[in-house]
N, C-alpha and C positions, 0 to 999 in steps of 0.2 A: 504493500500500500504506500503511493507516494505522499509523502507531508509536505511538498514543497519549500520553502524556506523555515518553517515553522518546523523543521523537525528538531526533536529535540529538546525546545524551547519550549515547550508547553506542558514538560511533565512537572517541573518544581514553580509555586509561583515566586522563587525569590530569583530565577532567573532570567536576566536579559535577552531577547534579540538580537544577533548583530544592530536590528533596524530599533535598538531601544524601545522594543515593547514589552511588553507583561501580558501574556494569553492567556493563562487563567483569567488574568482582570478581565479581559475584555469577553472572555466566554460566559462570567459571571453575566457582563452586561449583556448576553443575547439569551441566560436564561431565565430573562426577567423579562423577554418577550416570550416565553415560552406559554405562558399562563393564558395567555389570548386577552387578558385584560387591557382596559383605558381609564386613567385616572385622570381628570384635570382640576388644575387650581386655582381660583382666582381672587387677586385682593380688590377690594371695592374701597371708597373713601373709609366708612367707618364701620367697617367689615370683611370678614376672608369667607370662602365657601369651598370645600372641597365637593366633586364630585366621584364617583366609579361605581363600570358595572358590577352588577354581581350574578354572580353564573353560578347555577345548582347544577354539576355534573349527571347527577343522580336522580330518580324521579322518589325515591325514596328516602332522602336527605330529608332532614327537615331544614327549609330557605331558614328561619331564623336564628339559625348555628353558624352560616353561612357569611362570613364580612370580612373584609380589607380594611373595613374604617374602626379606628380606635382612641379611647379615650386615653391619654397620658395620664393628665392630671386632671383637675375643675374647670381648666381654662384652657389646656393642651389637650391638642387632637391633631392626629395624624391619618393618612391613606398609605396602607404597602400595597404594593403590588411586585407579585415577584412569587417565588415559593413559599407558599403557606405558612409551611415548619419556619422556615426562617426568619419570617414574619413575626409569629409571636414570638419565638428567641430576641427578639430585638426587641422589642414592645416591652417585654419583661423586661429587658436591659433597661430601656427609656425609662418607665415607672421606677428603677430601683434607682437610677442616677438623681430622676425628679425627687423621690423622697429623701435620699441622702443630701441634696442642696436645702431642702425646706429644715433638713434634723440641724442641720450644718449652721445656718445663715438666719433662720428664721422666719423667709418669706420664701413664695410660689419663684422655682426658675422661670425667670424670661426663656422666651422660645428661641430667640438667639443663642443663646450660652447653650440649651438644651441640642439643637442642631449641630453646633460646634462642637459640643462634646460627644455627641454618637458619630460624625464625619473621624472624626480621631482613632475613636473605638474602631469605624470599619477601617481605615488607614494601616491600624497595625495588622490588622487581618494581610493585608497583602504584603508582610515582608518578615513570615514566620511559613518556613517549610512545611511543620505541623497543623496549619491553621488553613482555611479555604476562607474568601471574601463570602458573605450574607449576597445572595441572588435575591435582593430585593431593592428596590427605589423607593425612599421613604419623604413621603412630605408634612410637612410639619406646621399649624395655623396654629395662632395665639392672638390675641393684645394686650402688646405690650403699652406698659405704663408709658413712658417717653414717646415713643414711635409710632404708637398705634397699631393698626392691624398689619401683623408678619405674616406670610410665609415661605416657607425653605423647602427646598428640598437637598437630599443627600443620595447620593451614590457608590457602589459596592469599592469603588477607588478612593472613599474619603473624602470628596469634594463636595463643598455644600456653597449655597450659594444662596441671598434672598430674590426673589421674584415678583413682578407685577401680576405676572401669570405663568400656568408651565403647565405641562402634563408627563405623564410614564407612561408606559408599557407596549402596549405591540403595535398600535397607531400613533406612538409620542410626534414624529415629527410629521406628520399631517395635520395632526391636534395642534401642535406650535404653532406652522405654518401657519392656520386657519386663525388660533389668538392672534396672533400678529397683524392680522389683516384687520379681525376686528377694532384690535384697541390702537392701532394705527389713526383711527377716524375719531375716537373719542373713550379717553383714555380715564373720565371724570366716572366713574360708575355709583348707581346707588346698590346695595345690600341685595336688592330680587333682581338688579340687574345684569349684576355678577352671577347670581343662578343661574339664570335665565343664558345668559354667556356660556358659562360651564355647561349646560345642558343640551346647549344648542350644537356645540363646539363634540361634546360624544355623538350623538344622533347624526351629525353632518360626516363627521369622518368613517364613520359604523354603518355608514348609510341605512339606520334601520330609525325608527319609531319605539321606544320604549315603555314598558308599562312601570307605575309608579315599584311593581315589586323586583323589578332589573334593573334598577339605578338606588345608589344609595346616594344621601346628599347631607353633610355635616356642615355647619355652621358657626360661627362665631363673630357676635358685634360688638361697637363699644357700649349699647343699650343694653346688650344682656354677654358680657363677657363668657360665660360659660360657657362650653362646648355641648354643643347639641345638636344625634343624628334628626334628623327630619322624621317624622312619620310617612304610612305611607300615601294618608290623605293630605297631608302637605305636601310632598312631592305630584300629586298629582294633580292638585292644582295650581304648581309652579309649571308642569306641563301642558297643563290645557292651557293656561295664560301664555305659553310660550307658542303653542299650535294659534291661537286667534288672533294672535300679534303678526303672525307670519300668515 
């Protein structure tokens, strides 16, 4: 079997490329499109929204065991997308790092500090032979006290970065693309408007119609900071209002 350039190079991830790359890393990032999921995220003036679908492989599953979106803290919440298992390995990470800053300091981590510190965490994943990077893209909503509404995301290389908008997973850069175009035209959003963005933004690259129980949608504003998934009769009347708008 020929490996072309890549032979070799891709069995330990603490080794180089001649062409300086890391292929574990970057295999990580292609098994975070494995999942067939779309995550997108967006920040509004005095608000964040995460969006993603949610897919029952099973017809025997029960859907509300079923989710990518998760609560950090009271005011932190996140979307993985990526493998499952690794998903909540990290989630428990997040929650254990959040309450060790509150045992620590006193107060709720900002969601800066908190992104910062799991981009770290997956960073050393990639330069420990015994260790494999988290196949997962993690985004991260809060508001913050100073700054207002954050959110980040982070990937299996340690880079994190804050955003006006973003998305992950197996449609990520058609989903950009398509933010891009949006908020290129008008970048001032209110709180349903940012839904309504998100929501339009999976449906349009998925090219499908979604019912309220395939799309999960989590929230956070500076009127009610707390994080909170949507139901599924709010989500679907963030979709009909998004179907008679259009």
């Amino acid at each position: 079997m020929s490996r072309g350039s890549s032979a070799g190079f891709d069995r330990h991830i603490t080794i180089f490329s001649p062409e300086g790359r890391l292929y574990q890393v970057e295999y990580a990032f292609k098994a975070i499109k494995t999942t067939g999921l779309t995550a997108v995220g967006v920040r509004a003036q005095d608000g964040v929204c995460l969006v993603s679908q949610r897919k029952v492989s099973d017809k025997l599953i029960d859907p509300s065991s079923v989710t990518s979106v998760y609560r950090i803290t009271d005011f932190i919440g996140c979307v993985q997308v990526g493998m499952p298992a690794d998903a909540r390995a990290q989630v428990q990470r997040a929650r254990q790092e959040a309450a060790e800053f509150r045992f620590k300091f006193g107060y709720d981590v900002p969601v800066e500090h908190l992104a910062r510190r799991m981009a770290d965490i997956a960073q050393v994943y990639t330069q420990h032979a015994y260790m494999r990077p988290y196949a997962i893209a993690m985004m991260l909503i809060g508001i913050d006290d100073e700054k207002g509404p954050q959110l980040f995301k982070t990937d299996p290389a340690g880079y994190f970065v804050g955003y006006l908008a973003t998305a992950a997973g197996a449609k990520d850069q058609d989903a950009l693309n398509f933010l891009e175009k949006k908020l290129k035209a008008n970048k001032t959003l209110s709180n349903d408007d940012a839904i309504h963005l998100a929501l339009n933004t999976v449906q349009s690259v998925l090219g499908a119609d979604f019912k309220a129980s395939d799309i999960e949608v989590a929230v956070v504003t500076r009127d009610n900071p707390k994080f909170r998934i949507l139901t599924d009769a709010e989500v679907e009347h963030h979709l009909t209002a998004l179907s008679e708008r259009d």
